[in-house]
N, C-alpha and C positions, 0 to 999 in steps of 0.2 A: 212258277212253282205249281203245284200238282195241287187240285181242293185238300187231298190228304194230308200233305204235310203242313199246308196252311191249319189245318184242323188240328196238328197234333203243336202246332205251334200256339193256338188259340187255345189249347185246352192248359197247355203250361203257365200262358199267360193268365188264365183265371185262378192258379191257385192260392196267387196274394187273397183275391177276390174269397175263396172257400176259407182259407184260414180265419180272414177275419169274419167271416158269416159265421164259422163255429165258436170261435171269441165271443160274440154276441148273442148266437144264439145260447151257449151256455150259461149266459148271466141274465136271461130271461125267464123270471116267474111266471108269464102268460105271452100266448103267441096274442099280436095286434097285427091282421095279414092288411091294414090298411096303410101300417108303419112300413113292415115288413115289404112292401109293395115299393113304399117311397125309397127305401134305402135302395134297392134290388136298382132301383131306376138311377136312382144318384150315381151306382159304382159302374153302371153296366155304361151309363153317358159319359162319366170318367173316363174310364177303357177305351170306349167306341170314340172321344173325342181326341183323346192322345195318339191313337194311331192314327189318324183321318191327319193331325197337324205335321205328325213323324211323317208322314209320306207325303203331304205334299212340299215338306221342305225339298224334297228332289225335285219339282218339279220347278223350284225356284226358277225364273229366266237366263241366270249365267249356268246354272247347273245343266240346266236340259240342254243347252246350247252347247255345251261344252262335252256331254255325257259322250258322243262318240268317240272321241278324241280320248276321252280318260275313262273309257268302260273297266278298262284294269282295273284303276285305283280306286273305283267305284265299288266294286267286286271284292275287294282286299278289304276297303272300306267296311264294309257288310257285313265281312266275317270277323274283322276285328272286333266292330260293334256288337256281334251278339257272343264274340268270346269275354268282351269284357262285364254283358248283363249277367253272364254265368259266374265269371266271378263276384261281381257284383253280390247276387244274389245268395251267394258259399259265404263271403264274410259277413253277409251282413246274417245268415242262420248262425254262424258260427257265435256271434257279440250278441244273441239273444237271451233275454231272462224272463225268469219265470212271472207272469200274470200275476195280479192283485186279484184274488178272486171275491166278486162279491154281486148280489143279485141287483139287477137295476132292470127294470120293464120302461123308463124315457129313454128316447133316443135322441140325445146330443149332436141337432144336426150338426154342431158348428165342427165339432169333431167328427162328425160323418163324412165331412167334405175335407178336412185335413184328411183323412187315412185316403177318401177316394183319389184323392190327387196324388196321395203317394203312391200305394199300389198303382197307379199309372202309367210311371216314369219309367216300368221297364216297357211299358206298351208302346211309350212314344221314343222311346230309344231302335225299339221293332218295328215300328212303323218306317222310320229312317231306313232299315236296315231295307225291309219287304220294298221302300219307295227306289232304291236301287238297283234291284234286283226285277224290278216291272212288273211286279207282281200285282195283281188288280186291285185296286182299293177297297171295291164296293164285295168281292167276295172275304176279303182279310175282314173288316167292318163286320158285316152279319156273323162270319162265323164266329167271331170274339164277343158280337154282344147277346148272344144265343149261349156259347159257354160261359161267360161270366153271370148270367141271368140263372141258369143252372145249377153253376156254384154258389153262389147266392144263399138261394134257396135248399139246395142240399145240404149246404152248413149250418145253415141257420136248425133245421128241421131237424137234423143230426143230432147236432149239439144241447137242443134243446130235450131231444127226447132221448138222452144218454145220461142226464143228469139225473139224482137221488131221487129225485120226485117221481121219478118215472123209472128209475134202474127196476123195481121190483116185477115192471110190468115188459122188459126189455130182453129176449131172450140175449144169453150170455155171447151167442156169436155175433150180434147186432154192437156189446158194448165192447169186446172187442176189437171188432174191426175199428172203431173208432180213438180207440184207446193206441190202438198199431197207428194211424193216422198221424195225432199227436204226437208221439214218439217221433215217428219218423221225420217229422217236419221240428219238432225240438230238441231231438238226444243229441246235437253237437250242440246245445246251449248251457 
């Protein structure tokens, strides 16, 4: 595969990673960039460790040994896997409901490491997929934990400075764009 579509593949992959940064960062009375820093690391190792395990499952010894022999069904394999993250990820916006909204400035690692691990499992589903496909490990890795770091961060920062406390000083095309954001990742829930 091409850096580019690796990239447009890692930018997909972080948007678990963006939604829940603006989750959190929305329910933040004060930015802690010491917190903010820890979390960013938790989901971005998350990601970067789910795809590093997804792809060396192909490298497993019967697999690799065998891979010549069955490049087809490896290849079938690959697209079925990431037809089925697509749906995967359709139902699971579809069964979604609306936030409890309410301000909290701790971060709850124990549930910081529950959502990182969830947001993962389509990363180590892709990683499976990219490990069949021979796709390099060490470029798939950096560009995913560069865009999930990004996302991260942009959500967090977003969300935070979109909310009431801050709308008055938010020009109206800034709380928009984030409001379309929203929307778009919730209006089938």
């Amino acid at each position: 595969m091409a850096w580019y579509e690796i990239f447009i593949v890692s930018v997909g992959l972080s948007l678990d990673v963006f939604t829940y940064a603006l989750y959190k960062g929305a329910m933040l009375s004060r930015l802690d960039k010491k917190q903010i820093l820890k979390m960013i690391l938790l989901f971005t190792g998350w990601q970067s460790g789910a795809m590093l395990l997804g792809s060396l499952i192909s490298e497993l010894p019967y697999i690799a040994m065998n891979y010549q022999r069955t490049e087809r069904l490896f290849r079938a394999a690959s697209a079925v896997i990431f037809f089925l993250i697509g749906i995967w990820l359709i139902v699971r916006a579809l069964h979604m409901r609306d936030p409890l909204e309410r301000r909290e400035d701790a971060f709850a690692w124990r549930q910081l490491c529950i959502w990182a691990m969830l947001t993962s499992v389509d990363s180590f589903l892709t990683g499976i997929g990219m490990g069949f496909l021979d796709t390099r490990v060490t470029a798939q890795i950096i560009q995913l934990a560069i865009m999930a770091a990004l996302a991260g961060i942009v959500g967090i920062y977003a969300a935070y400075f979109s909310t009431d406390q801050w709308s008055a000083d938010l020009p109206a095309c800034r709380r928009g764009c984030i409001v379309s954001i929203l929307y778009l990742k919730y209006r089938d829930s």
